[in-house]
C-alpha positions as CSV (number, residue, x, y, z in Angstrom):
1,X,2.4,-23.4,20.4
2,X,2.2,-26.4,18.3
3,X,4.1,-29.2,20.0
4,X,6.6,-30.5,17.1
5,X,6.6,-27.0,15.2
6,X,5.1,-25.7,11.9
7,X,5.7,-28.4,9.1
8,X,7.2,-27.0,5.8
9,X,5.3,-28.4,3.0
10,X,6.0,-28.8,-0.5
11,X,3.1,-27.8,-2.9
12,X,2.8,-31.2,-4.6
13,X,0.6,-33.6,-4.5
14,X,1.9,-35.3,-1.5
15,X,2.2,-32.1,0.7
16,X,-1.6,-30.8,-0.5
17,X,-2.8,-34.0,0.7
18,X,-1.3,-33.8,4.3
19,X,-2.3,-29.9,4.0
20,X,-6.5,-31.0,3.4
21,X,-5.8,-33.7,5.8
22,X,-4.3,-30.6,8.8
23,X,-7.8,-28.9,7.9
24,X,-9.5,-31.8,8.3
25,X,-8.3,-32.2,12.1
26,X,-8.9,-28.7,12.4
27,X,-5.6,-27.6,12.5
28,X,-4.5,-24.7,10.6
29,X,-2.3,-24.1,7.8
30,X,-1.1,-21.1,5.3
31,X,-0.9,-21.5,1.7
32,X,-0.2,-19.4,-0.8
33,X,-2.7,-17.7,-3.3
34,X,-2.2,-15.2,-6.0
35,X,-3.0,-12.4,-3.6
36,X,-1.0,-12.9,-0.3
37,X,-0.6,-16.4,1.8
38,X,-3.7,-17.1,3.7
39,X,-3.7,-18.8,7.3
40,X,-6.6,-21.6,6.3
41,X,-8.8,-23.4,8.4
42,X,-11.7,-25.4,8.2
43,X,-15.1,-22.4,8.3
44,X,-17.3,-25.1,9.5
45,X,-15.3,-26.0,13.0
46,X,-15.7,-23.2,15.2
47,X,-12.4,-23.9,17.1
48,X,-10.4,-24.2,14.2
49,X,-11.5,-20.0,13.1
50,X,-10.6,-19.4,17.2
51,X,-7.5,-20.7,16.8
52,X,-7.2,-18.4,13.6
53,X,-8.0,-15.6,15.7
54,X,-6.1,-16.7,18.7
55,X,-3.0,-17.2,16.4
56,X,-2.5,-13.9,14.5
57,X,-4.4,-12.0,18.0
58,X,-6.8,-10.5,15.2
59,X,-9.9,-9.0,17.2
60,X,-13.1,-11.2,17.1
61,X,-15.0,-8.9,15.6
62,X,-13.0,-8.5,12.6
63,X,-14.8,-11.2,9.8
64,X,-13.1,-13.6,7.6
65,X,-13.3,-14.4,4.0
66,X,-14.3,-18.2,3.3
67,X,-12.5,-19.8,0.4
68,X,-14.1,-21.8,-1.9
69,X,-12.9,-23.8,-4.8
70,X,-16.0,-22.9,-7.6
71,X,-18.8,-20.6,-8.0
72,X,-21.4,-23.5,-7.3
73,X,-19.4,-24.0,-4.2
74,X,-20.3,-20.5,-3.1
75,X,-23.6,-20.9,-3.6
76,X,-23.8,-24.1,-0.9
77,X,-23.7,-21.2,1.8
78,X,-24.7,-18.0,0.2
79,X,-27.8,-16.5,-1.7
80,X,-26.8,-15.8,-5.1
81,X,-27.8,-13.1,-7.3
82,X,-27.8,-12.2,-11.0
83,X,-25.1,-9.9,-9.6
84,X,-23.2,-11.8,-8.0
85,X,-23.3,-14.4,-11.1
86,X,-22.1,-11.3,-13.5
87,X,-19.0,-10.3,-11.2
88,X,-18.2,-14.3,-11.0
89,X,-18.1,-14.7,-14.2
90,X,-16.1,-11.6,-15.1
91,X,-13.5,-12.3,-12.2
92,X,-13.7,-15.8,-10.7
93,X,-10.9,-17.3,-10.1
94,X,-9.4,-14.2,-9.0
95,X,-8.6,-11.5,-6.6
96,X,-12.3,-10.9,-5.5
97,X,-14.2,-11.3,-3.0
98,X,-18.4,-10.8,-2.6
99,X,-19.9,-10.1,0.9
100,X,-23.8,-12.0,0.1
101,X,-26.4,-13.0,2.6
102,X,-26.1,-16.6,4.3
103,X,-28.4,-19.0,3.1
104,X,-30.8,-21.1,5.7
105,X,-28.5,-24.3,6.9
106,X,-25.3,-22.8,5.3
107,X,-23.0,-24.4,8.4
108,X,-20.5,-22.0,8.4
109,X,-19.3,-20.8,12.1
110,X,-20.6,-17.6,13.7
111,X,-17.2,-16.7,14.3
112,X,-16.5,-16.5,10.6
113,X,-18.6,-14.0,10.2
114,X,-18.5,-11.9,13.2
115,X,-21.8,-12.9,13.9
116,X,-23.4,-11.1,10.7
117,X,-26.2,-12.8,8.3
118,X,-23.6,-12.5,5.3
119,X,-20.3,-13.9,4.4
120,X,-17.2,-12.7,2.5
121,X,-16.7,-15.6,-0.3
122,X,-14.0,-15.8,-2.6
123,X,-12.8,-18.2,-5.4
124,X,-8.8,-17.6,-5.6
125,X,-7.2,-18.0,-9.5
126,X,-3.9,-19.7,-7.6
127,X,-3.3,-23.2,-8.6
128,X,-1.8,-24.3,-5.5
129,X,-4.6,-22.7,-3.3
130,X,-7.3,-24.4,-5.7
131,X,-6.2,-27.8,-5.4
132,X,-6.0,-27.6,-1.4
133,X,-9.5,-26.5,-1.8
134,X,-10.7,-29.5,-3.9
135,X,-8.6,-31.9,-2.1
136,X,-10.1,-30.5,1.3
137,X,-14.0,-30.2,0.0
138,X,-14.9,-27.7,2.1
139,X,-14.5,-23.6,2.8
140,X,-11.6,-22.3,4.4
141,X,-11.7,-19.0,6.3
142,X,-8.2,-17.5,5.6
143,X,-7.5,-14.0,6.7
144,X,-3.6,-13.3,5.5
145,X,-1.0,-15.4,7.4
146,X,0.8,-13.1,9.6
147,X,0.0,-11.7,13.0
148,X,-3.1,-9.0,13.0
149,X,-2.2,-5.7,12.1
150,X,1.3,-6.3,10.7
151,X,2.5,-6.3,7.2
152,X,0.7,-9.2,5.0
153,X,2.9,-11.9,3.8
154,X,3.9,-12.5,0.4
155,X,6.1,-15.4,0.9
156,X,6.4,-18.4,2.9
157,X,9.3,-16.9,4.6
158,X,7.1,-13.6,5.9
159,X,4.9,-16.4,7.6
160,X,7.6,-18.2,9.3
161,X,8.9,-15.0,10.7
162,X,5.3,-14.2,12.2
163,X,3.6,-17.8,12.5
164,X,6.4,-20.1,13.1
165,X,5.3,-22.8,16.0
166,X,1.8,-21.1,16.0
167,X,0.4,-23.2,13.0
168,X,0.5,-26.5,11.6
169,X,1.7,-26.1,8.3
170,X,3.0,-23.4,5.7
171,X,2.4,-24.7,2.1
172,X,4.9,-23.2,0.2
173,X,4.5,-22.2,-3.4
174,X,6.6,-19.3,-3.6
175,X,5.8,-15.9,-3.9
176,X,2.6,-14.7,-4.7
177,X,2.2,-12.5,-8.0
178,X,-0.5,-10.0,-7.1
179,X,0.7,-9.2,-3.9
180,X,-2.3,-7.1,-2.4
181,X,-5.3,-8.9,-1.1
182,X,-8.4,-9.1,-3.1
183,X,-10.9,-6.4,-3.7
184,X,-14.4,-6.6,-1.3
185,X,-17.5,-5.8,-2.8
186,X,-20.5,-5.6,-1.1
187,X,-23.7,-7.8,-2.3
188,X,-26.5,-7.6,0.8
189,X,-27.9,-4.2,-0.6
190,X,-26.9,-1.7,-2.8
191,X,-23.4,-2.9,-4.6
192,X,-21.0,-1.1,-2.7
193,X,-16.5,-1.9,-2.5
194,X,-15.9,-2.5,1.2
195,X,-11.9,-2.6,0.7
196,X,-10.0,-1.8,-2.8
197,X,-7.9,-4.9,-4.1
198,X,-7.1,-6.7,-7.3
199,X,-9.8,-5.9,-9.5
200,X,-9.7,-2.4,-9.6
201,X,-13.1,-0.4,-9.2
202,X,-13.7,0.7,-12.8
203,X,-13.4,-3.0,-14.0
204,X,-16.0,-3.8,-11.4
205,X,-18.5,-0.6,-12.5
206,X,-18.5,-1.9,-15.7
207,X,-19.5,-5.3,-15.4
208,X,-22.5,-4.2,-13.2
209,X,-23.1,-0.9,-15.1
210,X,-23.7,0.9,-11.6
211,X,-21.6,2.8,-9.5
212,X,-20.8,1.5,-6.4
213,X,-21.0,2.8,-2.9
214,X,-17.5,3.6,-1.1
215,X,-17.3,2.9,2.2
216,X,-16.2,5.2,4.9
217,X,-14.0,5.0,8.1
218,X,-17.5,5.6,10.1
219,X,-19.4,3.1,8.4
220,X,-20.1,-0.2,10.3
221,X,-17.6,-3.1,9.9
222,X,-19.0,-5.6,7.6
223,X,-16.3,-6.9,5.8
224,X,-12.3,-7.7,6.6
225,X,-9.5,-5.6,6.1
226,X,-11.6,-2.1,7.3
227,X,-9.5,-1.7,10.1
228,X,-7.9,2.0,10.1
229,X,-4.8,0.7,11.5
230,X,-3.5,-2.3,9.7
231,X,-0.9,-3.5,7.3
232,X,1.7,-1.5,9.2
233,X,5.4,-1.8,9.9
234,X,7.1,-1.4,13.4
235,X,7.9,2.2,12.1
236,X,6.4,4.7,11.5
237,X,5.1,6.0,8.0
238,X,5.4,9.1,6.2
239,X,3.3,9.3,2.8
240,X,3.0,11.5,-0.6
241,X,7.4,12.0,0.2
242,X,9.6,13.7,-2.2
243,X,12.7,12.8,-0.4
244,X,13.4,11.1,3.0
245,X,14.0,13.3,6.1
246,X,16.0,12.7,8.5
247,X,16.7,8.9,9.1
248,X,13.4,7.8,6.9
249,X,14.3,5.2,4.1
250,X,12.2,6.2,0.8
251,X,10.2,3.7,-0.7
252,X,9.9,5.3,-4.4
253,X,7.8,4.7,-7.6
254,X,8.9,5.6,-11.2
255,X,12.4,7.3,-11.6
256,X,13.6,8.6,-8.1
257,X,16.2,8.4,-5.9
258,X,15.2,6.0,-3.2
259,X,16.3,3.0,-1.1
260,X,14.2,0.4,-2.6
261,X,11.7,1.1,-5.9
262,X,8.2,-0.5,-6.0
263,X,8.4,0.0,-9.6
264,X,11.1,2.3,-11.5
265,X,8.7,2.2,-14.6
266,X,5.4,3.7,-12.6
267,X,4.0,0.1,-13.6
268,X,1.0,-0.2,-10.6
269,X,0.5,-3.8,-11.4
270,X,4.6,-4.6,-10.6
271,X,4.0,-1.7,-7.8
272,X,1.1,-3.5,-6.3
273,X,3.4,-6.8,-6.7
274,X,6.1,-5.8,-4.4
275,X,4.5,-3.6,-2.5
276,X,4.4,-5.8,1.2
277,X,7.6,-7.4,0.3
278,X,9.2,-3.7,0.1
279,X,7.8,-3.1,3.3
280,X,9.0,-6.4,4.5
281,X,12.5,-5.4,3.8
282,X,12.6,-1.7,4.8
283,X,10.7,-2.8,8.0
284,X,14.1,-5.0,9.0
285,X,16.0,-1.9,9.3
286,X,14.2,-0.4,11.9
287,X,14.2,3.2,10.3
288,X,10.8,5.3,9.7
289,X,9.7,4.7,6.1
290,X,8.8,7.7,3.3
291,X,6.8,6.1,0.4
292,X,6.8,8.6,-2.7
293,X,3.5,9.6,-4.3
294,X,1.0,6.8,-6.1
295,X,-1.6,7.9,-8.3
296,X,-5.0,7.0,-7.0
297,X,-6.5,5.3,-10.2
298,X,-6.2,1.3,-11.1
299,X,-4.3,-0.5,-8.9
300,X,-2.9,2.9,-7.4
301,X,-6.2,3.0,-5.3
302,X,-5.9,0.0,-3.4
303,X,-2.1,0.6,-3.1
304,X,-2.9,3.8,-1.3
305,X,-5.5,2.3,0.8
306,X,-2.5,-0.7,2.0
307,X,-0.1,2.3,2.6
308,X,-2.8,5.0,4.2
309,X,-3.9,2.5,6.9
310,X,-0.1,1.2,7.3
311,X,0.5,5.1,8.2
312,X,-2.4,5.4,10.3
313,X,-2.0,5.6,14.5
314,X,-1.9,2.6,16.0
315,X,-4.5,1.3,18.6
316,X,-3.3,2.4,22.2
């Protein structure tokens, strides 16, 4: 536990500066970013990314996605490729992240990236999140901020409730507006999308002019977020629902009948949103959840990846 609690920081000037400063001691702190809040801490101090394990109990062998404030950054610690330098460009700042080999003398911990010759590098589009980065200097490993396995936080007040006294700091810049984390594409080989996100697959297919790879449940891990049981609430979770049964709560989309709507016009961006947040809320009344059909295209993809692994059986 941290000894005088988990400061609340304003994001401001002031409370950025004591935020780099945290890193800097190699304490950890969660900030916000237009995908969910990240726990941060410095990629190069090996016991600062323990005590991000240690804190959330996420399993060792799970990487982490480094945080970087500009392209050029990135490429202080991986090997770049024309590839890589299209999806930037196309996407960067924004809710995507590459998986590209480590270069020679890169400096980031082993336990960043599991101990594989790549890292997971992204450049978030939140202003908040960019000016820790550039204030700080350095990459920040920063899985979401909320204990491993559980529903990713969208606001400051979903990190207290699962990281209070177990951090340093929560940099609080309200809620975040994409609200599912970013999209993982694989640049070691063959292009291939390691975990739907942000930037939906077709907008990534076109800026490479390739299709890319999906990977499967048996594949190897090589990137975070493949867990098949993640994201979930204490219930359990019944998907593709016309109507609740029994106790369930329905989560709905477009114009049903339900407890709590992700998105009465079938909007996927406002669905993808509010998507943790809704399960934030149904998860407080301790009933089983039904979530009404998404379609599988856009956004709908990685909103149905989020909800399929949510409703997956849990690790004994």
């Amino acid at each position: 536990m941290i000894p005088n609690g988990t400061l609340d920081l304003a994001a401001d000037p002031g409370g950025i500066a004591q935020a780099a400063d945290l890193l800097r001691q190699g304490l950890l702190v969660a900030f916000a970013t237009e995908t969910v809040y990240g726990l941060g801490g410095d990629a190069r101090n090996s016991e600062a990314v323990a005590s991000i394990y240690a804190a959330k109990g996420r399993p060792s062998f799970n990487p982490l996605i480094a945080h970087v404030a500009s392209a050029e950054a990135a490429q202080r610690f991986v090997e770049w490729s024309d590839r890589a330098e299209s999806l930037a460009a196309a996407f960067w700042p924004g809710p995507l992240t590459m998986v590209l080999p480590l270069r020679e003398g890169h400096g980031i911990s082993p336990l960043v990236t599991a101990g594989l010759d790549t890292l997971a590098v992204r450049v978030p589009a939140h202003g908040t999140a960019r000016a820790l980065l550039s204030a700080f200097d350095g990459p920040v490993a920063a899985p979401s901020a909320n204990p491993s396995g559980q529903i990713s936080p969208t606001t400051a007040d979903h990190v207290r409730a699962g990281l209070n006294g177990r951090i340093a700091a929560i940099l609080d810049d309200g809620p975040c507006g994409v609200g599912l984390e970013s999209t993982i594409v694989g640049l070691a080989g063959e292009p291939a999308l390691l975990r739907p996100g942000g930037v939906p697959l077709e907008q990534i297919e076109a800026v490479l002019n390739t299709q890319l790879h999906l990977h499967q449940a048996t594949d190897v891990l090589t990137a975070p977020g493949q867990l098949q049981s993640h994201y979930a609430p204490e219930a359990p979770v019944r998907l593709n629902a016309d109507n609740p049964q029994g106790d369930e709560v329905l989560l709905g989309f477009g114009p049903v009948q339900c407890d709590l709507n992700l998105s009465e016009s079938g909007d996927l961006t406002e669905a993808a949103a509010n998507l943790f947040s809704a399960l934030h809320r149904l998860n407080i009344t301790g009933r089983p959840i039904a979530v009404s059909p998404i379609p599988n295209h856009g956004l709908g993809a990685a909103i149905n990846d989020r909800l399929r692994r949510a409703a997956a059986p849990r690790d004994s």
